[in-house]
Short mmCIF file of the C-alpha atoms (twelve columns), coordinates in Angstrom:
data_MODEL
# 
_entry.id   MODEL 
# 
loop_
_atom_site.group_PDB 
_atom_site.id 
_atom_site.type_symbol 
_atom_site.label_atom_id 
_atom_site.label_alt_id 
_atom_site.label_comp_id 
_atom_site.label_asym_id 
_atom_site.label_seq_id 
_atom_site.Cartn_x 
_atom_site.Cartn_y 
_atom_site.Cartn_z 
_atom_site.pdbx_PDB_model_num 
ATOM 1  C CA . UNK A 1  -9.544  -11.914 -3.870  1 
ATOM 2  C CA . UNK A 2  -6.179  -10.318 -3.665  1 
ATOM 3  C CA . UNK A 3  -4.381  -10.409 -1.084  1 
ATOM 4  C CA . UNK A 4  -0.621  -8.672  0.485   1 
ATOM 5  C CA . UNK A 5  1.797   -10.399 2.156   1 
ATOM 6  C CA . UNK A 6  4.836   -9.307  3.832   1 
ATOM 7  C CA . UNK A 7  7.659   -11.672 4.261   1 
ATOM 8  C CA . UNK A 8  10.970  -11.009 5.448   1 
ATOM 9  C CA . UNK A 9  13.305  -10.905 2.796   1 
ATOM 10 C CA . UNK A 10 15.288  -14.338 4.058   1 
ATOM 11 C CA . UNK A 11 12.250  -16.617 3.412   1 
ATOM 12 C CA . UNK A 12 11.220  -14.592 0.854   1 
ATOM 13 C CA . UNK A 13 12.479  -17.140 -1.906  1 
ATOM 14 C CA . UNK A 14 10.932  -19.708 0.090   1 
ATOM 15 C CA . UNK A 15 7.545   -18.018 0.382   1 
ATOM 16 C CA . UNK A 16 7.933   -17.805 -3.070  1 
ATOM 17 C CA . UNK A 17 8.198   -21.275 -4.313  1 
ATOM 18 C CA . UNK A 18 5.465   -22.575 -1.517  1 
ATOM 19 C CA . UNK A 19 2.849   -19.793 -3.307  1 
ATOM 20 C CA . UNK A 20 3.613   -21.348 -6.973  1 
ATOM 21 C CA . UNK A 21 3.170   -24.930 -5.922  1 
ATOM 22 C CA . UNK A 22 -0.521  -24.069 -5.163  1 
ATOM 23 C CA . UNK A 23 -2.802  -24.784 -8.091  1 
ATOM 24 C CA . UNK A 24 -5.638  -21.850 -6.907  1 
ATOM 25 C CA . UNK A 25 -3.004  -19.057 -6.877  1 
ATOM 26 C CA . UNK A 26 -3.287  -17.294 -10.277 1 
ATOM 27 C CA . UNK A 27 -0.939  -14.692 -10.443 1 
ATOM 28 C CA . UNK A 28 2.519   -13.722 -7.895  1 
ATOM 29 C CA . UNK A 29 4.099   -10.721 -8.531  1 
ATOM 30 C CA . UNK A 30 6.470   -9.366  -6.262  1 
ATOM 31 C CA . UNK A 31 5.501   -5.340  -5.767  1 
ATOM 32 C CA . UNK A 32 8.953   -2.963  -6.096  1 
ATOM 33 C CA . UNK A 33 10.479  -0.230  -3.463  1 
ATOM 34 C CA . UNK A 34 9.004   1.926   -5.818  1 
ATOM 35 C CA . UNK A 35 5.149   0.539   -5.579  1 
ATOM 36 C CA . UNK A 36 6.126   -0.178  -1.730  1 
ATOM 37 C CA . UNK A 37 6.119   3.684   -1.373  1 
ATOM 38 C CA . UNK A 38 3.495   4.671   -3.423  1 
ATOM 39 C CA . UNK A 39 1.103   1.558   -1.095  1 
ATOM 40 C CA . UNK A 40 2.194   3.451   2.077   1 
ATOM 41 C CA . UNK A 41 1.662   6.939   0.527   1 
ATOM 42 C CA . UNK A 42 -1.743  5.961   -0.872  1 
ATOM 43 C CA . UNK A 43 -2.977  4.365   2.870   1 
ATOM 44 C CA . UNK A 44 -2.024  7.124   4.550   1 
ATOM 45 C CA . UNK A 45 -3.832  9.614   2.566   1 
ATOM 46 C CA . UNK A 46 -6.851  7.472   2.847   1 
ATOM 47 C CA . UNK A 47 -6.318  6.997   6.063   1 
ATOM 48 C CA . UNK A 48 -6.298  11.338  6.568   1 
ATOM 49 C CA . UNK A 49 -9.425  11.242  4.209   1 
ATOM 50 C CA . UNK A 50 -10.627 8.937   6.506   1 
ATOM 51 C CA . UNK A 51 -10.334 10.828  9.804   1 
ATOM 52 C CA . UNK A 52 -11.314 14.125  8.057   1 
ATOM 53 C CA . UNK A 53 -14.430 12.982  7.231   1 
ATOM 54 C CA . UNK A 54 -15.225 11.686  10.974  1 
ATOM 55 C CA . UNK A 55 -14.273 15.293  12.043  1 
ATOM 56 C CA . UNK A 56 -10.587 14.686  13.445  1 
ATOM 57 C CA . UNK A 57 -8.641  16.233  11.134  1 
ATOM 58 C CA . UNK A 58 -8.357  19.351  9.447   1 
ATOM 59 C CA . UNK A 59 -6.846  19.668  5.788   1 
ATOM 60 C CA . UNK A 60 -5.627  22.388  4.235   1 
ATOM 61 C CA . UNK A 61 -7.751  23.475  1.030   1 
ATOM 62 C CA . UNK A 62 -6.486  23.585  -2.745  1 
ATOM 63 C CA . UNK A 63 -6.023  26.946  -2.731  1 
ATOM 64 C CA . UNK A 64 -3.248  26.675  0.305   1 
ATOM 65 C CA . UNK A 65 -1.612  23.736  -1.255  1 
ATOM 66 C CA . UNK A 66 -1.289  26.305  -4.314  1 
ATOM 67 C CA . UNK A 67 -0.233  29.562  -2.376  1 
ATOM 68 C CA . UNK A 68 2.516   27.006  -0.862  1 
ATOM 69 C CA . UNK A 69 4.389   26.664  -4.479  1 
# 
């Protein structure tokens, strides 16, 4: 199972050290601004997929997305 965890940045360090000591935790790897941004994107546009398909939100088609540009 994977599993996200945010920690303020303080006891970061901390949380850090307390996650190595434990023998069942395979792999830490602390996620960049970068991947923090693309997370948040990615949820919210599930999230939109989400409510479009339950009929509570209307998105705009390809073809408008293209006549945008």
């Amino acid at each position: 199972m994977k599993v996200l965890l945010e920690i303020p940045d303080d006891k970061a360090d901390f949380a850090m050290e307390v996650l190595r000591s434990l023998a069942f935790v395979k792999k830490i790897k602390p996620m960049t601004i970068e991947k923090i941004s693309l997370w948040e994107d990615l949820k919210e546009a599930s999230n939109e997929v989400k409510l479009h398909k339950q009929g509570k939100l209307t998105l705009k088609s390809a073809q408008d997305l293209l006549n945008e540009l």
